[in-house]
C-alpha positions, 0 to 999 in steps of 0.5 A: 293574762291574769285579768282573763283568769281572773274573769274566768276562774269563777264562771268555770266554778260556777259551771263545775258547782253547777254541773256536780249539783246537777248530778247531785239532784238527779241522783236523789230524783233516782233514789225517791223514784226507786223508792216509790217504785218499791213501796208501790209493788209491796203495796200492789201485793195481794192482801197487802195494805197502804201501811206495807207500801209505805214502810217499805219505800221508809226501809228503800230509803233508810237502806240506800239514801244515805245523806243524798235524799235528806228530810224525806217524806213518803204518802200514800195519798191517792191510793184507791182499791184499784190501785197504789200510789206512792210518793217520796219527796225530800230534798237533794244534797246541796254543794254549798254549806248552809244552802238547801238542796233542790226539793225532789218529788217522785210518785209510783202508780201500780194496780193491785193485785187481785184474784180472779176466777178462771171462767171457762 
């Protein structure tokens, strides 16, 4: 009995590290796309620039990451006058001390808003 205990302690903890770990990184992968999602709507705004887009994706963060998305970085690379694009990226929370968690990158991808004349 104790050798099967011994044998299946640590694959049992391994599952659940793994299993926590996962949820870990889904939930960071959630936060950067939200994140993303945010800084590409204020960016898609009428007269609003790349500036606002990434400051308000910064403040999405600042607001709600916490410790869960760790060293994260936001660009606006790939914005065009058509559209914005938003991309957060960090690293998620790891469950080992000392081990870096899994790298998350998240983009948005919205058209500008623009004005057009009502043709009759």
């Amino acid at each position: 009995m104790s050798l099967e205990i011994a044998i299946l302690a640590p694959a049992l903890l391994l599952l659940v590290f793994s299993i926590v770990q996962g949820g870990l990184w889904f939930h960071a992968r959630n936060l950067a796309q939200a994140a993303a999602q945010e800084g590409a709507a204020a960016g898609a705004a009428y007269n609003s620039t790349t500036g606002a887009a990434v400051a308000r994706a910064r403040s999405f963060l600042t607001d709600h990451a916490g410790d869960s998305l760790t060293g994260t970085s936001v660009t606006a690379a790939g914005t065009t006058t058509a559209f914005v694009r938003i991309e957060v990226s960090g690293r998620a929370l790891s469950v080992l001390p000392g081990v870096p968690g899994l790298t998350v990158t998240q983009d948005a991808l919205v058209p500008v808003e623009r004005f057009t004349p009502d043709i009759p």
